[in-house]
N, C-alpha and C positions, 0 to 999 in steps of 0.2 A: 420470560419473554424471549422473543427469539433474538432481539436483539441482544442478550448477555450473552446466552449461546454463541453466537458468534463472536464475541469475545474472547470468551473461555476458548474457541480455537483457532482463534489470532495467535493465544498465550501459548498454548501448545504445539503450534507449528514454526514458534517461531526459537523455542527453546532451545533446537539444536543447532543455531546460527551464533549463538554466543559460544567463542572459543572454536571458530573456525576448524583449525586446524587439525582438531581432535575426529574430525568426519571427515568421510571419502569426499571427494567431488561430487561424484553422481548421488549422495544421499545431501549434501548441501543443494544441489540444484532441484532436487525432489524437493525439496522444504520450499524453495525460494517458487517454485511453480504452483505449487499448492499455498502460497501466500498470497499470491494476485488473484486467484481464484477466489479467496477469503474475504480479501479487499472487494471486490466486485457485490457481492453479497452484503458485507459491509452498505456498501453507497444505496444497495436496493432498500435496505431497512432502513434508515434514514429519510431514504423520500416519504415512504412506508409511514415512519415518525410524522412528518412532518404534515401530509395530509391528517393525520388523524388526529392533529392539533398539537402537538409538542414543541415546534415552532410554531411560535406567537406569530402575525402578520395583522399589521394596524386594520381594524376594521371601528366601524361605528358602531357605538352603542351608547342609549340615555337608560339609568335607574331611578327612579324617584322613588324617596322613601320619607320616615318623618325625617323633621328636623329638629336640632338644640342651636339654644342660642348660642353657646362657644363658636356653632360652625361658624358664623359672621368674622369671629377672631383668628381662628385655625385660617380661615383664607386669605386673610390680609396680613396671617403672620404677625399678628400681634403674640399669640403660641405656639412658638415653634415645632416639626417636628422632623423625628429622627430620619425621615423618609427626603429629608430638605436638602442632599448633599451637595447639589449646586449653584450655580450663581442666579441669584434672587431680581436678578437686573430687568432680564425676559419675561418676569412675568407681568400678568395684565391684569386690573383693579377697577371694577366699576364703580366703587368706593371702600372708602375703610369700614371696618367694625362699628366705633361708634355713630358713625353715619348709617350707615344700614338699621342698626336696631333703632336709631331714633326717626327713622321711615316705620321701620316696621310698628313700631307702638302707635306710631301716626294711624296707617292705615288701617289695623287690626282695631281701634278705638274707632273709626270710621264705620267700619263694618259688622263690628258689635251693634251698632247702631241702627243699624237698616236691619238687620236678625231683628231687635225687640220690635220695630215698627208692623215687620213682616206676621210675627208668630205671636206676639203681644208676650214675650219673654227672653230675660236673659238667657246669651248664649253659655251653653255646658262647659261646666270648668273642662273637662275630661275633650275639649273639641280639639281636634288637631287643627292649628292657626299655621304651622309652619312645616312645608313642604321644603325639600332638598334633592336636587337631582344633578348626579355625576356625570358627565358625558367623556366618552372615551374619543379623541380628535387626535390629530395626526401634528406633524411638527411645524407642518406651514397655513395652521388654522389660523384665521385672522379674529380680530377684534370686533369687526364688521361679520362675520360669519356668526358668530356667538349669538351677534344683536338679530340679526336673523331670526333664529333658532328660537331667543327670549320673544321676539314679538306674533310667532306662531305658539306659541306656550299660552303666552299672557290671550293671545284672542280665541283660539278654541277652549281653556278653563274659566274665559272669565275669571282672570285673576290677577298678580301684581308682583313682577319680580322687582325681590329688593335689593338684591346682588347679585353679582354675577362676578366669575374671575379666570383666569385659564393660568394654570402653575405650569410650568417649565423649568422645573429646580429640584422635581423628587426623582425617586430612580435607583441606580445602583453602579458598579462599575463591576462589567461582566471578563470572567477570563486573569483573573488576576494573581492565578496563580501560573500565570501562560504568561510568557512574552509579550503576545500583542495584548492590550486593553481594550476594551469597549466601552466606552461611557455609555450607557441606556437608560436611555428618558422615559420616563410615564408623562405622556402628555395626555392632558384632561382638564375639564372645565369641570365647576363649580355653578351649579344655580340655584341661589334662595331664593321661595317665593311662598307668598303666604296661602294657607290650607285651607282656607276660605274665598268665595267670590263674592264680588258683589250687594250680593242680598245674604248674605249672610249662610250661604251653606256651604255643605260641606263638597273640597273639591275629590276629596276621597273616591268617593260613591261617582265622578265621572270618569274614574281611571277605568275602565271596562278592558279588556279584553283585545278588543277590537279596536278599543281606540291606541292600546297602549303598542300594539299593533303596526298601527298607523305614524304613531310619532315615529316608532324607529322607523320606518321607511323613508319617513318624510326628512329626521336630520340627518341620514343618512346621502339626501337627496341636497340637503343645504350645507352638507360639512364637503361635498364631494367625494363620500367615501364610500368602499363597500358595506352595504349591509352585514347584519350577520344571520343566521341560520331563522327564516321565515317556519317557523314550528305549525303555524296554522294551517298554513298557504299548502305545506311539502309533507301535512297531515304527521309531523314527526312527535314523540311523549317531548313534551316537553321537561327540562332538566330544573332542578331544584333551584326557586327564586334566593342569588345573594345578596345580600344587603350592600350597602356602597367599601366598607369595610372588609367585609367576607370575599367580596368580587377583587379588590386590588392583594388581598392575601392571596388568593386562588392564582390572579394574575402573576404574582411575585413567585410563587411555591411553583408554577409553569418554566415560569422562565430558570430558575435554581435545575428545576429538569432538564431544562437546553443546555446550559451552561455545563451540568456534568456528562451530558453527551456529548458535547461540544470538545470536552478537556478529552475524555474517551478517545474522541475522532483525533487529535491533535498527537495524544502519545501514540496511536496506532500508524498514525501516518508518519511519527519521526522512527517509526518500527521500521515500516512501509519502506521507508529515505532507505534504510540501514538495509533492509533485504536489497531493496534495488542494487545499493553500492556494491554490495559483496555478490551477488549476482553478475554485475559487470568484470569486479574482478577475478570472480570464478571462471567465469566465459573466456576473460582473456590468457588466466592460466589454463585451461583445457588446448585453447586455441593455439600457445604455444609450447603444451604438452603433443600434440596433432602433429605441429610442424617437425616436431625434435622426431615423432614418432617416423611420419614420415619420409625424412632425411636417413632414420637411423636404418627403413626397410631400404630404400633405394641403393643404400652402403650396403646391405647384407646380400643384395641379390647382384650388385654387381661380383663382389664375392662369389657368391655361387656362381654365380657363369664364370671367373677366373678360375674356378677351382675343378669348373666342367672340365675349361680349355684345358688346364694344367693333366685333369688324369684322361682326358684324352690324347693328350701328347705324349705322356707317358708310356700309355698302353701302342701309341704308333714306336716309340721309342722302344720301347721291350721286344717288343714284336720284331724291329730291324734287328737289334741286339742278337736274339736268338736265330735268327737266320744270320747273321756277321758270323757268331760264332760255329753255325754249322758247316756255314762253306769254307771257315779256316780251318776248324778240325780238319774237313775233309782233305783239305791238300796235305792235312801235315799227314794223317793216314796214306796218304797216295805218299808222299815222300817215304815214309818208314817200310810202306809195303816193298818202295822198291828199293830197298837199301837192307831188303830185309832184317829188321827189327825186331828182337823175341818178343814171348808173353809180356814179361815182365814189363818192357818198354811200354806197352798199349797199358798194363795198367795205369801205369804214370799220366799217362795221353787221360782215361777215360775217368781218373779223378781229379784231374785238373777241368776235366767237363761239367762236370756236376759241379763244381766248384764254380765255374761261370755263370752256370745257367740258374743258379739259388742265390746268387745274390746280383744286385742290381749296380752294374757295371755302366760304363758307357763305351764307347766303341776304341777310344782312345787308351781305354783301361786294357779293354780286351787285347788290344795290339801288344799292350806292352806286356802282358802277362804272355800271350801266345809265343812273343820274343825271346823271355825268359823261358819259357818252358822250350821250344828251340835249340837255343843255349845249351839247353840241361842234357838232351837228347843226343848233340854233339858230344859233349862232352861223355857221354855215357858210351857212344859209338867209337870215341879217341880212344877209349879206353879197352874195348874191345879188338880194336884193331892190333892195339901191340898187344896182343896173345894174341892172333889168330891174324898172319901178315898177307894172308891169301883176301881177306875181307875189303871193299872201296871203301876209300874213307870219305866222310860226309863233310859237308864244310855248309858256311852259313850263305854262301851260294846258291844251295837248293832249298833254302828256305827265303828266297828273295820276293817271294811272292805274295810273301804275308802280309 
């Protein structure tokens, strides 16, 4: 059925929801998406079920078949039965047991009677005297609707109901392995009436077709209820006749139907709860995965633009730097040229250049090294002077520049 089917992948997609943790986000939200989608399908089969009769829905219906004398007792509950599990208060009695069958011997000795006069012979052991017809009624069937019903019976068979009753006490309690309960009534009447009319025949042979037909239309018109399925009228096969027995087994084996699809729907929907919740909780930790995320670009791109600013300042920075230091060189060459300065000196001068220029000084750096080297120069020219007393001697006057 396709309704198990979709079970089986309720079971399965919901598999990877137990233990959270263990799966990504995006494969939990993939499960939780294709879960509502399941559910949705779910609800169609169901409806699906329910027209096609798996939910029961009160309609009317009369069986008549033979009858035994017990039923007299079974209806007035002189013999209990196991189907009686609730309160015996409600129901309604148009007499007891022993009242009934001492009607019944009355009238059937009546009507033995009018047979020999009729045929000029006793009636057949083998005659069926006692007819039984169950009717299926709803829960606010009255006592007065029944009498109805019995007095349209009694005038188209020409015949004589000798009981009648309406139980409200059999049933079951549906769901009980579920939380909620249901108590479910089989509400239904009882009518005995004898299998003979009148003159002594048989009312058997007027059940036709068309009449039987008719009755259900007709208490279906007197109970206030919907008919059920006109087989003749809607030209449909009609389905295999139950007996009053066979019909409330059928009845009960229906309803154990609903009841385990019922328990089905129940566990799948506390599944259902379960997806939704971890759903919302997924959403909210994504949501505040999102924010952290981000928070965390807007932090990395301000960054990036400090770190533009930064080696754009750098490179204006470097850039002054090496023109600082060219136009200081240049002076201190202009001072050596004119103090004339040997080779030697300039090499001093043009390794201390390369020395500025590879590594990354600031301007403050570069003064004080130019200072020092200055210094050095002097001193190197002090030196020179006392050998050679014809030479000007340099002082840190001509480096005031720097």
């Amino acid at each position: 059925m396709i309704f198990l089917k979709r079970a089986c992948l309720f079971k399965n997609s919901l598999t990877p929801l137990w233990g959270c943790s263990e799966y990504p986000l995006h494969t939990l939200k993939g499960c939780v998406s294709g879960l509502f989608e399941s559910i949705k399908d779910f609800q169609k089969d169901l409806i699906l079920l329910k027209l096609k009769g798996f939910v029961m829905e009160a309609k009317s219906s009369i069986h008549i078949e033979k009858g035994k004398r017990y039923y007299f007792f079974h209806n007035d509950r002189t013999y209990e039965t196991s189907n009686s599990i609730f309160d015996k208060k409600d129901n309604i009695y148009s007499c007891n047991a022993k009242e009934a069958l001492k009607n019944f011997t009355k009238e059937i000795k009546l009507r033995k009677i009018a047979y020999e006069k009729r045929v000029h012979q006793k009636l057949q052991k083998n005659a069926m005297t006692h007819l039984s017809a169950i009717v299926n009624i709803k829960s606010t069937t009255t006592k007065e609707d029944i009498e109805k019903l019995v007095k349209y019976i009694e005038d188209k068979l020409d015949t004589k109901v000798i009981q009648y009753v309406i139980h409200k006490d059999e049933g079951h309690i549906k769901n009980k392995d579920l939380v909620t309960k249901e108590h479910k009534v089989n509400y239904h009447a009882h009518i005995e009436l004898l299998g003979i009319d009148s003159d002594g025949a048989s009312i058997r042979k007027k059940l036709s077709r068309k009449f039987l037909s008719e009755l259900q239309t007709e208490t279906a018109k007197i109970l206030k209820m919907q008919r059920g399925v006109n087989y003749a009228k809607e030209e449909k096969p009609r389905p295999k006749r139950l007996n009053t027995y066979e019909y409330k087994k059928h009845k009960e084996d229906m309803e154990k139907l609903e009841l385990k699809y019922k328990a089905k729907l129940y566990t799948l929907h506390d599944k259902y709860s379960y997806a939704t919740r971890s759903n919302k909780r997924l959403s909210a930790e994504l949501k505040q995965k999102d924010i952290f995320i981000e928070t965390l670009q807007s932090k990395i791109k301000d960054l990036q633009e400090l770190i533009t600013a930064l080696e754009q300042s750098a490179k204006k920075e470097k850039k002054a730097s090496k023109n600082f230091i060219k136009v200081n060189i240049n002076k201190i060459k202009g001072v050596m040229k004119k103090y004339k300065y040997t080779r030697s000196d300039y090499a001093i001068l043009e390794q201390e250049m390369k020395t500025l220029k590879n590594t990354n000084t600031t301007q403050v750096e570069v003064i004080q090294k130019l200072k020092a080297l200055s210094k050095k120069l002097i001193l190197k020219q002090t030196d020179a002077v006392k050998i050679d007393k014809s030479k000007e001697i340099v002082t840190e006057n001509n480096f005031t520049e720097l």
